[in-house]
C-alpha positions in Angstrom: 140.7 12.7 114.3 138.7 15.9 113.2 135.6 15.4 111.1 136.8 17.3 108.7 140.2 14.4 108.3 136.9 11.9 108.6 134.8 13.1 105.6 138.2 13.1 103.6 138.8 9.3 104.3 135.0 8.4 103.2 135.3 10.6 100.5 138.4 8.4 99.6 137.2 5.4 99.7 134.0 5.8 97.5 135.9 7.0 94.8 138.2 4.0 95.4 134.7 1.7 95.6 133.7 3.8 92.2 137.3 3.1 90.3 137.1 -1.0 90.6 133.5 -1.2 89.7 133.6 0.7 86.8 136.9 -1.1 86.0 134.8 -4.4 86.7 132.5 -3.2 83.9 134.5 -1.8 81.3 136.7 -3.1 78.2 139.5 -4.2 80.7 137.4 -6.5 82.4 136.5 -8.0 79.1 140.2 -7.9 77.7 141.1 -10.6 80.8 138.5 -12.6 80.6 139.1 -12.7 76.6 142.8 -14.5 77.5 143.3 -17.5 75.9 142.9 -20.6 77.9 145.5 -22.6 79.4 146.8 -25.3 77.4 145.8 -27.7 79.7 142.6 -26.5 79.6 142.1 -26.5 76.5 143.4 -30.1 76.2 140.8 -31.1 78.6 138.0 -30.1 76.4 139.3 -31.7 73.0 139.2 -34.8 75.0 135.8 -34.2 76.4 134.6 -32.9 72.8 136.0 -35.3 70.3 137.8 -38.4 71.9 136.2 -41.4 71.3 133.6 -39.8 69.4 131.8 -40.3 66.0 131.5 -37.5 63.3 131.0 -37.5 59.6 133.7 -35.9 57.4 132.3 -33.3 55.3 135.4 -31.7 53.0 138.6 -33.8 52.6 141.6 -30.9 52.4 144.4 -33.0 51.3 145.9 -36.5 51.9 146.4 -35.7 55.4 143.5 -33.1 56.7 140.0 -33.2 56.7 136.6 -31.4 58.1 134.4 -33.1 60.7 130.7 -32.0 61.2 130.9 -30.2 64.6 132.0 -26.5 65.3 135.2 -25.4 66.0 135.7 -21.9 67.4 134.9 -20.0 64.7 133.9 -22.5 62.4 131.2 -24.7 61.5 133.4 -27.4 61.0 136.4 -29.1 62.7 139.7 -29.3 60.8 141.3 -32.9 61.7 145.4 -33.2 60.9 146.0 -36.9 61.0 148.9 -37.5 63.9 152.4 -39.4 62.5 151.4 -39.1 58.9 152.2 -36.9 56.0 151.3 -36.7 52.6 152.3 -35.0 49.8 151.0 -31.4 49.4 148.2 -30.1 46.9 147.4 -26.7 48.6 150.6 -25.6 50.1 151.3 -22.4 48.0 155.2 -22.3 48.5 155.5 -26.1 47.0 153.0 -26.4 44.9 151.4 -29.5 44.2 153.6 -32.0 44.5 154.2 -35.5 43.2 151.3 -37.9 44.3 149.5 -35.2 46.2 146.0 -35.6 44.1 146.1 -39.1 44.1 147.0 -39.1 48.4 144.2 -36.7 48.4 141.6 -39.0 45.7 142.5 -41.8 48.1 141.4 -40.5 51.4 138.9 -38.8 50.0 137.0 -42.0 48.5 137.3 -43.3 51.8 136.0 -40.9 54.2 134.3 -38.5 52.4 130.4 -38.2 53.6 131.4 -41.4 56.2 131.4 -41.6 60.1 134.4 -41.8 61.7 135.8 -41.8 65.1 138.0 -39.3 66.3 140.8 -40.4 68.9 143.3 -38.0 70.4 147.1 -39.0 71.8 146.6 -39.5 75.6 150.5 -38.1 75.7 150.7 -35.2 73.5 149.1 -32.1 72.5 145.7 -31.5 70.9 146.6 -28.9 68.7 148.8 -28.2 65.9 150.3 -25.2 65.3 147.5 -23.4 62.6 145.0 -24.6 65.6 144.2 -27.9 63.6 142.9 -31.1 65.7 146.1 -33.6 65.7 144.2 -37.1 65.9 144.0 -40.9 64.5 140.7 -41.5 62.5 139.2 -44.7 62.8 137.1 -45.7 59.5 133.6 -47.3 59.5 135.5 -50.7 59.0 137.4 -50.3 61.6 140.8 -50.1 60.1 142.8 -46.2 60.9 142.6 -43.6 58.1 146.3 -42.8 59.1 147.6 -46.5 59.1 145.7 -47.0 55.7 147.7 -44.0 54.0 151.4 -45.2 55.4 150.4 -48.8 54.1 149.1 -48.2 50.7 152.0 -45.9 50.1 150.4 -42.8 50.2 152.0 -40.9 53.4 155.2 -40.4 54.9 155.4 -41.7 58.4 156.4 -38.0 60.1 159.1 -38.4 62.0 159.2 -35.0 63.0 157.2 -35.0 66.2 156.8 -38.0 68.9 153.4 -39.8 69.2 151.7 -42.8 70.7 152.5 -45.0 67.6 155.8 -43.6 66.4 157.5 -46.9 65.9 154.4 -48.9 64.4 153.9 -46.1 61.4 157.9 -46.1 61.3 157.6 -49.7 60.3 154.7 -49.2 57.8 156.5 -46.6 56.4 159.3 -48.9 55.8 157.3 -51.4 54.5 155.5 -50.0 52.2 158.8 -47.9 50.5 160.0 -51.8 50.1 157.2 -53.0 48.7 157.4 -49.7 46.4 153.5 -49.0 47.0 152.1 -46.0 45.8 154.0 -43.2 45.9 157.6 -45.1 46.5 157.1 -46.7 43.1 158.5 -44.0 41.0 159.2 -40.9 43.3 162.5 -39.4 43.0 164.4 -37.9 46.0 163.8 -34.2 44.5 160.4 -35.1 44.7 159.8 -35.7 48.4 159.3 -33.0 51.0 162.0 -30.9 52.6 161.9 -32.4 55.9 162.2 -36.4 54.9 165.3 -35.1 53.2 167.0 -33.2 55.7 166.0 -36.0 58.2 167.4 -38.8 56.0 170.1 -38.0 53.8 170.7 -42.0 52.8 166.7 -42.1 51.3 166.4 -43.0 47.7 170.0 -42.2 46.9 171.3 -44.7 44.7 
């Protein structure tokens, strides 16, 4: 090989050296390592965070979601949706406030509000909603479940939508409570429930 082939080659292969660590350095390098994590990852460190664990709620949203006192991404706050339950909307803009939604939202409010209570997520399912929310069961002070309380009193739908843990449990308080007419099933009309419940059940409330 002549020298002059030789000095070509090492002249080659700084410049390769030179490409990947200025690559290493720049706005690419940050752009991978900026990748959201893996779902399973990310499930890990819910569990780690907030399972089992005792926060105080510090906003109640609606009937159904509240804030918990401990960062979440970009917040200084955690925003809980409460798995198998939903309540009737007071924020949603494209319904409205619908019927029962203040009082669902009174109700939780009055008892959780300022109170500690202990997060637990679904060993089988996601951690995560789709807006990013915390899917979990809240255990009150008194040990009874925030989402139980709701579909018992009358003031939640059990959601039927999506699997969980205690599907067939909060099916049967759901039931229950629409027999008893508690809360919300005393005087709600069919118009007056959400979209989903009526597409899912056709039969519900019609006479």
């Amino acid at each position: 090989m002549s020298r002059r082939r030789r000095a070509g080659i090492i002249v080659l292969c700084l410049l390769t050296i030179v490409v990947f660590v200025r690559l290493d350095h720049s706005h690419i390098r940050g752009k991978w390592q900026s990748q959201p994590k893996s779902e399973g990852h990310e499930r890990a460190n819910d569990f780690q965070k907030y399972h089992n664990k005792t926060f105080t709620v510090v906003n109640v949203v609606d009937g159904d979601t509240i804030d918990i006192d401990i960062p979440d991404v970009n917040d200084s706050y955690t925003r809980i949706r409460l798995f198998g339950v939903d309540t009737p909307e007071t924020k949603n803009p494209d319904v409205g406030v619908m019927y029962f939604g203040p009082e669902a939202a009174e109700f939780a409010g009055k008892l959780v509000l300022g109170k500690p209570v202990t997060v637990y997520l679904d060993e089988g399912n996601n951690t995560r909603g789709k807006y990013g929310r915390l899917l979990a069961y809240v255990k009150l002070p008194n040990d009874g479940f925030l989402n139980e309380i709701l579909l018992t009193e009358g003031y939640a739908y059990a959601d039927v939508r999506f699997r969980h843990s205690l599907y067939h449990k909060y099916k049967q308080l759901d039931a229950s409570s629409r027999g008893l007419k508690k809360g919300l099933w005393e005087k709600v009309s069919r118009e007056q429930l959400p979209e989903w419940l009526q597409r899912m059940n056709p039969k519900l409330l019609n006479k």
